[in-house]
C-alpha atoms as one frame of an Amber mdcrd trajectory, in Angstrom:
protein
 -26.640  24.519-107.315 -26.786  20.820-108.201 -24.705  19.238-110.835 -27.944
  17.844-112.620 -29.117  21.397-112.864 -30.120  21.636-116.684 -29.854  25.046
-117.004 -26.421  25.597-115.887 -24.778  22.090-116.559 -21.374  21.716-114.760
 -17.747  22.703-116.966 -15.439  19.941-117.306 -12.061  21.499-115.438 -10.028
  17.944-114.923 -10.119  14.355-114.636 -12.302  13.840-111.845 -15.438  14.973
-113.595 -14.923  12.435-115.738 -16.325   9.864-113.037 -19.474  10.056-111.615
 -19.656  11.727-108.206 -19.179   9.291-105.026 -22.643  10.813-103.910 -24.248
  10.125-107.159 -28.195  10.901-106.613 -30.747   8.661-106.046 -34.523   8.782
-107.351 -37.266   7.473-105.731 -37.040   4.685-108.523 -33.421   4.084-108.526
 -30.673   3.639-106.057 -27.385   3.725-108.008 -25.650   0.146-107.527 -21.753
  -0.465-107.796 -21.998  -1.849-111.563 -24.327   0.755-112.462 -21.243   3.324
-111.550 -19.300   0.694-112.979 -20.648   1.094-116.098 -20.774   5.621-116.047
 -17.362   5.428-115.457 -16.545   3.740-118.733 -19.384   5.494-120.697 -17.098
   9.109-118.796 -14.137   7.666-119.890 -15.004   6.822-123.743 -16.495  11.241
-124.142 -13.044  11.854-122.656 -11.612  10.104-125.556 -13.719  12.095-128.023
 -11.808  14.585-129.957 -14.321  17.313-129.040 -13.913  16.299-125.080 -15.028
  18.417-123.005 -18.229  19.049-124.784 -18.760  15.349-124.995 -19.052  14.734
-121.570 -20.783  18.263-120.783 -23.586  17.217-123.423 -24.453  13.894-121.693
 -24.372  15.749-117.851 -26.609  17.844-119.719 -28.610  15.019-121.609 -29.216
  13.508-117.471 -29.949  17.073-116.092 -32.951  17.309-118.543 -33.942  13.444
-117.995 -34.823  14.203-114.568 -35.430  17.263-114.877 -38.573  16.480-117.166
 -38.998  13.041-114.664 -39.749  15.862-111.811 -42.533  17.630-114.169 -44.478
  14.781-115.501 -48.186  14.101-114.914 -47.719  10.668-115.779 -46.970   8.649
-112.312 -44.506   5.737-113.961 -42.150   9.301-114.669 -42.791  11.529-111.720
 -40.812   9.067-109.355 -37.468   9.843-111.397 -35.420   8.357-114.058 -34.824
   4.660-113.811 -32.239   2.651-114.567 -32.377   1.781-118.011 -33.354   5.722
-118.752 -29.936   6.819-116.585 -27.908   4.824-118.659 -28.863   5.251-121.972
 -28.867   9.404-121.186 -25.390   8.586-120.135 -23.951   7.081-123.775 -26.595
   8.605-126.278 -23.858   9.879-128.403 -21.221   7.166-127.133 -17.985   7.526
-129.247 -19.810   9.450-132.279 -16.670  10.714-133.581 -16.252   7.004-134.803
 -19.130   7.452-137.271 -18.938  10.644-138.960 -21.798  11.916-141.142 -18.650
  12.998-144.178 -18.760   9.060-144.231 -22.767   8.788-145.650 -23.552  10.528
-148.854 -24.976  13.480-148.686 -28.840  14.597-148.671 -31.871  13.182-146.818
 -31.108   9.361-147.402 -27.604   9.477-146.487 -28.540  11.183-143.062 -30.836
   8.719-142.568 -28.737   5.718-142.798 -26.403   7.865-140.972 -28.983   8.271
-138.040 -29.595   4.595-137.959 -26.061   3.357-137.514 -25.835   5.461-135.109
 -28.103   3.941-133.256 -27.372   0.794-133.335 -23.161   1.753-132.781 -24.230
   3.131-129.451 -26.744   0.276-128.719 -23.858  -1.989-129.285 -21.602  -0.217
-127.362 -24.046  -0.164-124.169 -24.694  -3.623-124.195 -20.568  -4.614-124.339
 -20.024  -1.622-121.627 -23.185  -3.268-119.582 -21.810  -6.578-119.824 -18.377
  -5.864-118.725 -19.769  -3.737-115.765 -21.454  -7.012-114.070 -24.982  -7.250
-115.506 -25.848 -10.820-116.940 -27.119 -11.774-120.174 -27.985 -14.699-119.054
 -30.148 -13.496-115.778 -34.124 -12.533-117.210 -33.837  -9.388-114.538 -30.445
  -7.585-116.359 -31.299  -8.667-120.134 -34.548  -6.845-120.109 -32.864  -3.771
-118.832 -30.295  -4.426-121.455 -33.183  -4.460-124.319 -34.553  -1.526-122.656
 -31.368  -0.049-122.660 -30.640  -0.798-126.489 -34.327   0.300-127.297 -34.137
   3.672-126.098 -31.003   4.493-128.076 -32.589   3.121-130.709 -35.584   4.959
-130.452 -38.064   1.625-131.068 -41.474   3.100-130.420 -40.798   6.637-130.643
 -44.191   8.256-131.780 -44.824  10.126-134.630 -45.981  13.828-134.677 -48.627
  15.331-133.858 -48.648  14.151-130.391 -50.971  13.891-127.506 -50.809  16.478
-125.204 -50.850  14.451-121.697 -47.856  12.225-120.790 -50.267   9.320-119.972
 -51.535   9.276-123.684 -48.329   8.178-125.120 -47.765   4.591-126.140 -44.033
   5.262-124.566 -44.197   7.833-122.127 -40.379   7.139-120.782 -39.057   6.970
-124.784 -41.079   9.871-125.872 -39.196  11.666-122.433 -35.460  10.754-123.477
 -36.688  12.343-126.873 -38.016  15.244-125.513 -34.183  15.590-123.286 -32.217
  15.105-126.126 -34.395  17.656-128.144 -33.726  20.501-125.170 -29.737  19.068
-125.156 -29.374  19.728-128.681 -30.951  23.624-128.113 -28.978  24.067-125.142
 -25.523  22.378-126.101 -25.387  22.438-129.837 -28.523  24.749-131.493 -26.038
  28.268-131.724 -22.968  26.708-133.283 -25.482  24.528-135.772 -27.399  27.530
-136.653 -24.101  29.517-137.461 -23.871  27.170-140.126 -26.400  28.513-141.859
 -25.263  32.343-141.459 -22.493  31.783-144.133 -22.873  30.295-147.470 -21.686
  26.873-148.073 -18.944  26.583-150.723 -20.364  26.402-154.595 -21.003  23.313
-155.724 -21.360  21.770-159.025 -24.551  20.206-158.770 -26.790  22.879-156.988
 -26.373  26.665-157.000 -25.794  28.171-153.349 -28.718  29.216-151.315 -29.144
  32.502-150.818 -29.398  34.021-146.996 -33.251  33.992-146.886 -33.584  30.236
-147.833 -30.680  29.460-145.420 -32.971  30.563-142.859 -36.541  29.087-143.823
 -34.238  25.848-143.839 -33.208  26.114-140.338 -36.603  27.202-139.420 -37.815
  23.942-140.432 -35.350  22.101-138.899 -36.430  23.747-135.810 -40.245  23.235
-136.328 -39.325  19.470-136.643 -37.399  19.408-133.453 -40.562  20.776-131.777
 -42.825  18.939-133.260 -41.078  15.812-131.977 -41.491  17.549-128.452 -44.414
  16.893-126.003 -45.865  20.141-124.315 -43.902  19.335-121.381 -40.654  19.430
-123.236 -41.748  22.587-124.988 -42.920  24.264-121.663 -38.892  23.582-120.485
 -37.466  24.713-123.613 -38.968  28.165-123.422 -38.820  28.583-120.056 -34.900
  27.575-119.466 -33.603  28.074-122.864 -35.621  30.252-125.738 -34.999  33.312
-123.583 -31.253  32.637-123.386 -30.969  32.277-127.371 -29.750  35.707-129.475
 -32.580  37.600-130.431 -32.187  36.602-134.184 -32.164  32.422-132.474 -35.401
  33.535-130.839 -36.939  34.914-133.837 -35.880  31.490-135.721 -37.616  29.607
-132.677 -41.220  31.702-132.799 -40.817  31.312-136.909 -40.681  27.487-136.251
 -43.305  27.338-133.415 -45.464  29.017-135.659 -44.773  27.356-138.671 -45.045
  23.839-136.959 -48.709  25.350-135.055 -49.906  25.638-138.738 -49.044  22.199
-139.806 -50.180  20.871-136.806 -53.904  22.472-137.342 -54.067  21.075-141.330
């Protein structure tokens, strides 16, 4: 089974996997150069460093697997040939030394997240371009700073459409943005979406400003945390998610899914 296989993303069992492989695969857009490996092995190195390591590096193999994965699938014909460059890289340092930035460090509620979100962004944008520069590619040469910007955009998300969206690929103002979206989306269900939603099985701890929420609203919020994750999808990232990972989920996670698909179907249709 290949290491880009989505569904069953490789463990991380030593050092080596923290560099790409020797034989790293081509697409029929894309043959890997030497600064281009240049620059995965620092992006490897820096989720070694994170203090949840090995799940840092396992979410961006993961983050890749899906890339291509959803590259192979595509209608649209600037997709079907395979990621490209600036698409490899950025799935490569999407969540680039995170542990730098933690949320506890925003204020809480919907405006703190969001300035949260945005920094983010732009930390990991930053990053990329100092990791790209030091791996050989040239600010100065028109060729490598547009594949920088393209680089920086994608982490930033400039472009990203809005919900409801079109159901063929080709109908998208950003059909290789509204992809990455649509990987990191299926990363978060396959990587993250258990241990999030056992947040929400438990209580939080009393506050003094708001009263606890019982069990039933902890669930109608996750469900429509869900239903936003899929509405952000396009049906080709929703026909991978249930056929690789909905079926994998506990039967109480599948239940939350099919509330959240249905939920979002209704909003969708208002």
């Amino acid at each position: 089974m290949s290491e880009f296989d989505a569904a069953n993303p490789p463990s991380d069992n030593g050092s080596s996997s923290t560099l790409p492989p020797s034989d790293y695969p081509s697409t029929p857009s894309f043959t890997p150069t030497p600064r281009f490996l240049t620059a995965l092995s620092s992006f490897h190195a820096m989720h070694t460093q994170d203090p949840s390591h090995p799940s840092s590096l396992s979410y961006h193999t993961a983050l890749e697997a899906f890339v291509r994965n959803l590259s192979a699938r595509s209608t649209d014909e600037r997709l079907n040939k395979g990621p490209g460059e600036a698409l490899l890289l950025a799935a490569n340092c999407q969540h680039v030394k995170r542990w730098e930035k933690p949320r506890s460090s925003y204020p809480e509620g919907l405006s703190g997240y969001k300035s949260w979100r945005t920094a983010l962004n732009r930390f990991h944008a930053s990053i990329a371009r100092s990791v790209l520069e030091q791996s050989g590619y040239l600010f100065d040469s028109p060729g490598d700073a547009a594949l920088i910007q393209r680089v920086e955009d994608l982490l930033m998300k400039k472009g990203l459409a809005r919900p409801p969206l079109p159901e063929k690929d080709e109908e998208l103002r950003d059909p290789e943005l509204q992809l990455f979206e649509d990987a990191i989306c299926l990363t978060f269900l396959q990587t993250e979406f258990t241990s999030f939603a056992s947040s929400f099985q438990q209580p939080p701890p009393p506050s003094s400003d708001q009263p606890p929420l019982s069990a039933d609203d902890r669930r109608a919020k996750l469900v429509r945390i869900v239903a936003k994750t899929w509405a952000k999808m396009t049906h080709n990232g929703r026909q991978v998610a249930v056929e690789q990972l909905v079926g994998g989920l506990s039967e109480g996670l599948r239940a939350v899914v099919l509330d959240a698909v249905s939920q979002e179907g209704e909003g969708s249709a208002k």
